[in-house]
N, C-alpha and C positions, 0 to 999 in steps of 0.2 A: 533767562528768557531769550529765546531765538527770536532774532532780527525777520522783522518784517519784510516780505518779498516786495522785490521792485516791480513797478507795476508798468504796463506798457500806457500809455498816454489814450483815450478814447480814439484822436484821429490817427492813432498807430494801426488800427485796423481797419481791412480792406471792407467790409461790413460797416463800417462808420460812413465810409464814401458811398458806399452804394447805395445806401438806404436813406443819405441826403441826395441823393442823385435822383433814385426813386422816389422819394417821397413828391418831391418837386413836381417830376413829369406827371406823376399820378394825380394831385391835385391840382395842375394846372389843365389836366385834359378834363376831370372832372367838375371844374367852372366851368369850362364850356360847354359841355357836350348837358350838363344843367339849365344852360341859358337856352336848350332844345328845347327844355322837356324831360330830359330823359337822363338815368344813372348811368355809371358806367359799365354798371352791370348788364343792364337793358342793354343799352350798346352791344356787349358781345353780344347777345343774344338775338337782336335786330339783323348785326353784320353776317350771324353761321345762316339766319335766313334767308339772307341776300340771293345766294348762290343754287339755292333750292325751292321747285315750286311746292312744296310740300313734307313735313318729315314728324313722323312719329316724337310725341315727346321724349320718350327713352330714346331713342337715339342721335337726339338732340343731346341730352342728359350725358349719354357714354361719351359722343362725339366731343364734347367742350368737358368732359372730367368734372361735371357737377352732380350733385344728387337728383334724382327722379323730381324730391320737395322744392331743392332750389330753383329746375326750371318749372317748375309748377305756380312756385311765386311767383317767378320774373313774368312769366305768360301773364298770370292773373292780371297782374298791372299795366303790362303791353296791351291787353284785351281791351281796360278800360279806356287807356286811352286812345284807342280805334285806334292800332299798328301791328296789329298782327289778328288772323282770324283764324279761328276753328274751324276747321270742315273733317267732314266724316271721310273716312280713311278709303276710299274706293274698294280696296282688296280684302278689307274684311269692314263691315256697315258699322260695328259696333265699335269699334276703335277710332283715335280722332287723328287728326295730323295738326301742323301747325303752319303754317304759312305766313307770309306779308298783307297788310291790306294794302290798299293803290297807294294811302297817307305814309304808310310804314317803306315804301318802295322809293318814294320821292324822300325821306326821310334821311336813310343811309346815304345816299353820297354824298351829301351835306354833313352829314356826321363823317364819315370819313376825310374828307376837307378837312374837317379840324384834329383829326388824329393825322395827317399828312403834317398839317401848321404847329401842330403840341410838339412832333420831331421836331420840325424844321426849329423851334424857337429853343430848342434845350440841345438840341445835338449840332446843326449849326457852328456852332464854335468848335469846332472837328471837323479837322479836311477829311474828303471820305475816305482815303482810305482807313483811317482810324475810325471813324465811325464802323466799316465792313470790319476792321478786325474786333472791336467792340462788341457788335453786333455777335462776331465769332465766338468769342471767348463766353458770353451770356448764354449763348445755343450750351454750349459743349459743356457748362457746369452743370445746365438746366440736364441735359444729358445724362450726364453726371451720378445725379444723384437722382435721376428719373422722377421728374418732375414733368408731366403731361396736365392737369392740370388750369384750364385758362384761369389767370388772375384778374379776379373781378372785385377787389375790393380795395 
């Protein structure tokens, strides 16, 4: 009977640390940004608004690498809870756009505050420059292996 392979230990990989690291920032930004109101998903969705008085939902959908259905969900529920509004697409009548409502505008930077404070209380403990080379090394795998994509979950 051949001998059993040695096995490397769980926290012998670089995927054990990061995915407690992750897991961490991501449930601790999504308490918060729940104590809004709102997922985190919502969130992205809220913030790619931010910047625009108006946009097609597919290009919404392309712009953040989700399916045409998922921001069709996220809208849905943005809608009901009067933060984002429908209006008809000025350049063609039958087409809609998506925008912020005034609720949805006052909203985000309040949300954003707390995705400033979700860093500040996990990365923190990293002088910056290791946070900027962190930050680096995250971009360049994401790169990598072509990962475009917002994570929203």
């Amino acid at each position: 009977m051949p001998a059993e392979p040695t096995l490397a230990k769980l926290d012998a990989h670089l995927g054990y640390w990061l995915r407690m690291a992750s897991n961490a920032v991501s449930q601790g930004f999504a308490r918060k940004v729940e104590r809004e109101g709102v997922t985190v998903a919502e969130w992205v969705l809220l913030r790619a608004l931010y910047d625009v008085e108006g946009i097609a939902p597919s290009q919404l959908a392309q712009g953040l690498g989700l399916t045409r259905g998922a921001v069709s969900k996220l809208a849905d529920r943005l809608l009901e809870k009067s933060l984002i509004e429908r209006r008809a697409n000025p350049d063609d009548k039958r087409a809609q756009t998506l925008a912020l409502s005034a609720a949805g505008r006052r909203l985000v930077p309040r949300l954003a505050a707390l995705a400033d404070q979700n860093d500040a209380d996990f990365f923190d403990a990293l002088p910056s420059d290791q946070r900027r080379c962190l930050a680096d090394i995250l971009r360049r795998i994401a790169h990598a292996h072509g990962l475009t994509s917002v994570p929203i979950d």
